[in-house]
Each structure stands twice: as C-alpha cells, then as structure tokens.
N, C-alpha and C positions, 0 to 999 in steps of 0.2 A: 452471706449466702445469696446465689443467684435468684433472682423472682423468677415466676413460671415464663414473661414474657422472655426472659431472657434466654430460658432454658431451649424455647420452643425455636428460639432464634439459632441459637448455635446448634441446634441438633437439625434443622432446616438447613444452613450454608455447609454442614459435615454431610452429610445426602447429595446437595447439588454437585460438591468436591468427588465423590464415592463416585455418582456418575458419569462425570468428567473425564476422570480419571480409567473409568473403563472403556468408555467409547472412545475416548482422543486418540490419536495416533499418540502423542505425546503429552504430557502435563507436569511443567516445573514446578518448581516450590514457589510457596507465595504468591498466584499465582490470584487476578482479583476481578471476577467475570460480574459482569451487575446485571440485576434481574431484564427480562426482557431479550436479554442479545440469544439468536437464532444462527448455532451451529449445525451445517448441513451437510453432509456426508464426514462426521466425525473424523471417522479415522483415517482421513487425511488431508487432516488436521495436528500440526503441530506448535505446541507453544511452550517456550523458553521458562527460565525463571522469573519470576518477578514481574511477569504482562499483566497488563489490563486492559479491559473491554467494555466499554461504555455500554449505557441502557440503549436497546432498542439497535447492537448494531448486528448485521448479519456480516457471517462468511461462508460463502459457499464453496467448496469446494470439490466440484462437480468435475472432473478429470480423474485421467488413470494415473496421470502421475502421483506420484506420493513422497514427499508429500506436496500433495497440490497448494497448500497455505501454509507457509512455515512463519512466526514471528518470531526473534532471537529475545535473547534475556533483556527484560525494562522495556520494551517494546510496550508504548502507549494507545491505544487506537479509543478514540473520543466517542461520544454519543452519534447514534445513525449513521456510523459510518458503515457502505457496500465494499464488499470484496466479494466479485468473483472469478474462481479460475476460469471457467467456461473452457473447459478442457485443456489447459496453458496449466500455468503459477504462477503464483504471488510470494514472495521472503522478504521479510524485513529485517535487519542488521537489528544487531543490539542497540537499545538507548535511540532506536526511530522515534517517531510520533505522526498518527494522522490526526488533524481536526475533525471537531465534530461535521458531518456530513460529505465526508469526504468519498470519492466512486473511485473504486479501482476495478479495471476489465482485463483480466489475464488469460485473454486467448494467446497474445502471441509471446506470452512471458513476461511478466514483471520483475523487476532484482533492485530492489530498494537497500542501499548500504547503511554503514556505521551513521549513528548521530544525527540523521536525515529529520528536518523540523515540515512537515507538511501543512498549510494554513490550511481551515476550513472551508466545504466547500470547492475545494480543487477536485479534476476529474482527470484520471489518468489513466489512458484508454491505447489499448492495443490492436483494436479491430476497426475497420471501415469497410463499404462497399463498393467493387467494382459496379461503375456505372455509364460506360462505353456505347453498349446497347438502349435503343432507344424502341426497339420495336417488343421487349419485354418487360417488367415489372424490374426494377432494380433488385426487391427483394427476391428474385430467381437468378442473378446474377453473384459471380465467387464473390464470397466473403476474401478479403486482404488481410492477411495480422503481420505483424511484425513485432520487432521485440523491445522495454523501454527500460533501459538501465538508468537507476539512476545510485554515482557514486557518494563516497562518504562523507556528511558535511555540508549535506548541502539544503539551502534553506528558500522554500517555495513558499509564494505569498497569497491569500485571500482568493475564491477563483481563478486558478490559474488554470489552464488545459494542459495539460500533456499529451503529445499524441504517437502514434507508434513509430518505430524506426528511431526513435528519439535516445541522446545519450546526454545525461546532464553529468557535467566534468565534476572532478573531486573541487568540495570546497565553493560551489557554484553559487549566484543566487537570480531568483527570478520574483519579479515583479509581480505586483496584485494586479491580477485580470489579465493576464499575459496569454496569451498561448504560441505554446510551442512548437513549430514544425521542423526543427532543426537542431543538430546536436550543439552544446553550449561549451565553449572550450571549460577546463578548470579554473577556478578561481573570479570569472569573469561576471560581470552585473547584466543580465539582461529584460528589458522590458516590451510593451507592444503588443498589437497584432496585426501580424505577427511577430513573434519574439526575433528583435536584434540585441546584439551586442553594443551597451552603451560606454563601459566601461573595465575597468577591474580592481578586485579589491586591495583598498592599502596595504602593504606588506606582505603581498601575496609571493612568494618563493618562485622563483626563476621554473620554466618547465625547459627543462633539455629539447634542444632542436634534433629531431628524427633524422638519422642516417642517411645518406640520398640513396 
C-alpha cells in the first residue's frame, strides 16, 4: 500500500497533468515536464507524445501564430533551455534534442527536423539589427529576421551560433564554437569562425546535381 508521501506525490504530478492539459494548445501522452519549467502563452503551445522539458526551462510563445512552439513526439529539450517565438515559430521534428542551456529566437522562424542532436549551450538566432545609421541609436533602427532551417540528422556541437538566413543541409554536422553565417550543404563537416566547410562525411550518399 502506498505511504502518504507517495500519495501526495502522485496526486500533485495528476494536477500539474489536469493543467497542462487544459491550457496547452496541445498535450501527448507520456508526456514529462519537470518542476520549474515556465510555459508562457500556453495555448500555443504544442507538444507531441513522449516530450520532456527540463527544470528551469522556459517557452515563450508570444506570436499569433499557432502554434507558435510546436515540439513533435520524444522531443527532448534539457535544463534552462530558452525558446522564444517572439512573434515567428519554433517546431522541433520527432526524436530532436536541445542541450541544457540551449537559446532559440523565432522571430524570423525556426524549423528544426527529424533526429536533430543540439549540444548545450548553442544559440540559434533569427533576428539582428540594422545598423547603417549613425546619426540614431541602432536600437530605433529595423529590426532584420530572417528564417533558420535546419534539416533532419543533423548534429551541432557545444556553443555553436546559428544565425538567420541560415539552412543546415540533411545529415549535416558543425563544430563546437562554430558559428554560422552561411548555409551548410548536406552531409558536409563544417567548423570555424566563421563556419566553413572542412570536409564531408564517410559514406555520405551522392546528392543529385540540379538541372541547369
């Protein structure tokens, strides 16, 4: 028979579930939020079967889209990890993962695919500032976003940057401390900064050459 601490326990995580469940835009099965993490404009928010969400991580998602934060089924996202839409998206493929303290800024859209391994600590950013004018405060100057896909398979390292306009190919990988200003073909090894292209990986499958 269960002891009271136990009782108090499982009737406390069936509550936080109840709530979840009503606010989310979305809530799969199995589904495993740890104390601490700060969802902010719930319902649109959605999350697949089988996620989890580290202590201490927020997601904001602050846009009209909806859903402004989508994570797909086994989606992992580690302790202190940020997500914010900042009026964009965020969607993570099935079986992603972010490290713990990992910043994602979906102003100009984020599209994270299948099986994508993120190291801790990387920052993958959509937005920067024009800053041309010299006779005003850069912060009165247009905000730039752009969009950063990144495809299935692909495996980023320890601080890396990611930054907008950016497309990392299927299958890709990048370096620790890397950043990226440039899109990264498929299959390809690249490190630096700036991020070049050093190599590609063994037995990586032939990519069809584009039609002229």
């Amino acid at each position: 028979m269960p002891g009271p601490l136990s009782i108090v326990r499982r009737t406390r995580e069936a509550l936080r579930r109840n709530w979840y469940r009503l606010r989310l835009g979305a809530l799969g099965n199995d589904c495993h939020i740890d104390p601490g993490v700060s969802l902010q404009y719930p319902g649109r928010i959605r999350l697949g079967d089988g996620v989890g969400i580290g202590r201490n991580a927020a997601l904001r998602a602050n846009t009209e889209a909806n859903p402004g934060i989508a994570l797909g089924k086994g989606v992992n996202i580690n302790d202190a990890v940020v997500i914010n839409a900042n009026r964009g998206f965020v969607t993570l493929g099935e079986r992603s993962w972010l490290g713990p303290f990992c910043l994602v800024y979906g102003n100009g859209g984020v599209t994270i695919g299948k099986n994508v391994l993120v190291a801790g600590h990387t920052t993958i950013n959509t937005v920067s500032h024009a800053a041309e004018r010299c006779d005003i405060p850069i912060n009165d100057q247009p905000v730039l976003t752009g969009p950063v896909v990144i495809e299935d398979d692909v495996w980023i390292g320890l601080n890396a940057v990611i930054l907008q306009g950016v497309t990392l190919g299927h299958g890709c990988i990048v370096g620790a401390g890397a950043v990226v200003t440039r899109s990264i073909p498929p299959w390809s090894i690249a490190v630096g900064v700036p991020a070049r292209v050093v190599g590609r990986r063994t037995g990586a499958p032939e990519i069809a050459e584009e039609a002229p």
